[in-house]
C-alpha positions, 0 to 999 in steps of 0.5 A, spaced: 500 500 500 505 504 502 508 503 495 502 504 490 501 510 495 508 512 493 508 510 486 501 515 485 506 521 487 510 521 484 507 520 477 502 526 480 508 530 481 511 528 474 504 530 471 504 537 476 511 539 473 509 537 465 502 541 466 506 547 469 511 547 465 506 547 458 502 552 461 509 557 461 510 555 454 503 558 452 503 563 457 510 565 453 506 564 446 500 568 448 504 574 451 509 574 444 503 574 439 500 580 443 506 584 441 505 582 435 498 584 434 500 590 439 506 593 434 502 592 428 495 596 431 499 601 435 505 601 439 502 606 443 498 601 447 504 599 449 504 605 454 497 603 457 498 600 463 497 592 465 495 592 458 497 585 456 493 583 461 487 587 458 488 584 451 490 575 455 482 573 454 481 577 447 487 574 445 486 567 447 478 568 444 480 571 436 486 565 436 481 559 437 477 563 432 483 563 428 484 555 429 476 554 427 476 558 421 483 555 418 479 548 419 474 550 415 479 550 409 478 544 405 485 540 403 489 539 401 488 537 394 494 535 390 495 540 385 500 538 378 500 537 370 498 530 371 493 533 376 490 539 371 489 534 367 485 527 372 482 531 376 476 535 375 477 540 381 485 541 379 482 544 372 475 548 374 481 552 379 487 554 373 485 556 365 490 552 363 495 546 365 502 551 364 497 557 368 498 552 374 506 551 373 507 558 373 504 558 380 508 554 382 515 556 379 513 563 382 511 559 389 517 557 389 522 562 387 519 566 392 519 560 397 523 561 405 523 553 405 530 551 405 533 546 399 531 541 403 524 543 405 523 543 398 525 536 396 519 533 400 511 535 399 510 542 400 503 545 402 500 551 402 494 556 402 491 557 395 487 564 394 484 567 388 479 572 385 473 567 382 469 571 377 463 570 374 461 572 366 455 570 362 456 565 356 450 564 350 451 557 347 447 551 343 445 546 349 441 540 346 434 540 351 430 533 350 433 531 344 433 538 341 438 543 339 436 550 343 441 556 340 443 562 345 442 559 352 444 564 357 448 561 361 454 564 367 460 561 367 466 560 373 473 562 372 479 564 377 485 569 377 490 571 380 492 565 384 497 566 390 500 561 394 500 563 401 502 560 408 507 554 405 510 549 409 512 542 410 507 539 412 499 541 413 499 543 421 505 549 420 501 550 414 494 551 419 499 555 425 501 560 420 495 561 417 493 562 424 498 567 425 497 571 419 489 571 422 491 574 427 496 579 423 489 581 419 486 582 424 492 587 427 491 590 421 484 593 421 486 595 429 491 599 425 487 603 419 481 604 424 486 608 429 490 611 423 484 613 419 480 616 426 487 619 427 488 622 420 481 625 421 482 629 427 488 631 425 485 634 418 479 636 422 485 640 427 488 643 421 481 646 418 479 649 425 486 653 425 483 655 416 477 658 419 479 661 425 485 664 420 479 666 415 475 669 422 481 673 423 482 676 417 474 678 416 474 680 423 480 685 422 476 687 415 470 689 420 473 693 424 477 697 418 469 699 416 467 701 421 473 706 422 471 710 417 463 708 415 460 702 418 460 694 418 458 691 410 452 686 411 455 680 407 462 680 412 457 680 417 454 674 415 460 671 412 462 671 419 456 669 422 458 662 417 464 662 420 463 661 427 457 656 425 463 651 422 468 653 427 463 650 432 461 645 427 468 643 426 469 643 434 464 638 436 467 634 430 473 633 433 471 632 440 467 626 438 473 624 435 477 626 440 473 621 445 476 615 440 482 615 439 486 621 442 490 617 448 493 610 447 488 607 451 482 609 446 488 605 441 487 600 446 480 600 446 479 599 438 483 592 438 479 590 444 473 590 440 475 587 434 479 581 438 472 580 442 469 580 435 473 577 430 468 574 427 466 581 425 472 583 421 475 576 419 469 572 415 469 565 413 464 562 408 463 556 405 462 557 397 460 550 393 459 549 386 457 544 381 462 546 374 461 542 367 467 540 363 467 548 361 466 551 368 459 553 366 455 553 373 450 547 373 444 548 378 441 542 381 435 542 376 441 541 371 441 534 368 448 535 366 454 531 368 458 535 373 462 536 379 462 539 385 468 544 387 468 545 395 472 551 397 472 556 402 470 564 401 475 569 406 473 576 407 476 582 411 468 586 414 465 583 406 469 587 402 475 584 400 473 576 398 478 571 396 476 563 394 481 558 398 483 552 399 489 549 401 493 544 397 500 540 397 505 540 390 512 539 389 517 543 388 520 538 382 514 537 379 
């Protein structure tokens, strides 16, 4: 009993240490991805006390969202010139078999992998710009030929290889890290934006107090030697509604941004909501040989072309899946 009793102990202890020790690494993790996040936004956080403290549980909360929205990608596929031309999905995604092989060689002359890295299978984050046009072509319908059927067809442009790696989990933790970079980001030009705004908003409060000056001075002649001309007096009474105007404006905007606690503030938000700045979608299709979208009631022979659609507030939006090549295909 005294034995079991010891043994217990020991391997209670040893579990203690391992926990302890792993909880100093994701304590060291959290804390080196917070100044990142923090230099991209706004280094001026830095002077906020007990910041990082403030931004832990953000943080942890948009890097899960993170991990769950890189697992929605669908992957990796296999993409090649063999491939391009077996596979349906490889070929709805590039115009052309050498199309495809000049993604790759310019992956691989902007690739960080080492020549060793580069000997294996390389994965990575295909992102493109899919686009739609309207085709008119002859379609034989229950057994007769119908010229000019409209018809919306599905192409993509500008592929990009992000994220590449040797093996798909350092692929998802750096696909992670740029999500959590993105959202920085949009931090950063909401704080640059706000601040550009009071400082344009600063510079037309000195133009109107400089030209309420010069049409005071104006007045004042006038009455020196006659009396005050109707349209000065109301120039100035426009003035001094803008400058009021322009004032109440600034101080609006001075209650968002002025301090590095308001800087602060703004990241918070968008680490607490990163749903709201960084979207991901589900985009399935079902594509004919031509890349024609074929709906369900279509009879046509076609294949379903699963991706994922990555936005930035619903604005910028890319098609994307994850894929696995090799350098000396």
């Amino acid at each position: 009993m005294p034995n079991n009793f010891l043994s217990n102990a020991v391997l209670w202890i040893k579990d203690l240490g391992q926990r302890y020790q792993t909880d100093r690494v994701q304590d060291r993790v959290l804390r080196q991805t917070i100044d990142m996040v923090v230099e991209v936004a706004d280094p001026r956080i830095r002077r906020v006390s007990r910041y990082k403290k403030s931004l832990c549980i953000p943080m942890k909360n948009a890097t899960e969202y993170c991990v769950r929205l890189v697992d929605t990608i669908p992957g990796p596929v296999r993409i090649s010139r063999q491939h391009y031309h077996s596979d349906p999905m490889v070929k709805a995604l590039f115009v052309s078999a050498d199309e495809l092989e000049e993604v790759l060689r310019l992956a691989q002359e902007n690739s960080d992998l080492s020549d060793q890295e580069k000997e294996g299978d390389t994965v990575a984050l295909l992102t493109m710009t899919r686009e739609k046009k309207t085709v008119f072509r002859h379609e034989e319908q229950g057994g007769i030929v119908v010229r000019d059927v409209k018809r919306r067809t599905v192409s993509f442009v500008d592929h990009r290889l992000v994220a590449s790696s040797g093996n798909l989990d350092t692929t998802k933790e750096l696909l992670k890290e740029r999500g959590l970079e993105v959202l920085a980001t949009i931090a950063m030009e909401r704080i640059t934006s706000l601040r550009g705004q009071l400082a344009e908003l600063r510079e037309r409060r000195e133009y109107l107090k400089a030209m309420r000056r010069m049409l005071g001075g104006r007045s004042r002649t006038q009455e020196l030697f006659s009396h005050t001309d109707h349209e000065t007096v109301e120039k100035l009474g426009k003035l001094e509604k803008l400058i009021e105007e322009v004032g109440e404006e600034i101080n609006r905007i001075r209650q968002k941004i002025e301090l590095p606690k308001d800087g602060l503030a703004l990241l918070l938000g968008i680490m607490n909501q990163p749903e709201d700045a960084l979207i991901a979608k589900e985009q399935t299709m079902r594509l004919d040989w031509m890349n024609v979208l074929l709906s369900d009631k279509d009879e046509s022979q076609g294949n379903t072309l699963s991706l994922a659609e990555l936005s930035i507030k619903d604005e910028l939006q890319r098609s994307a899946l994850l894929v696995v090549f090799s350098h000396s295909a």
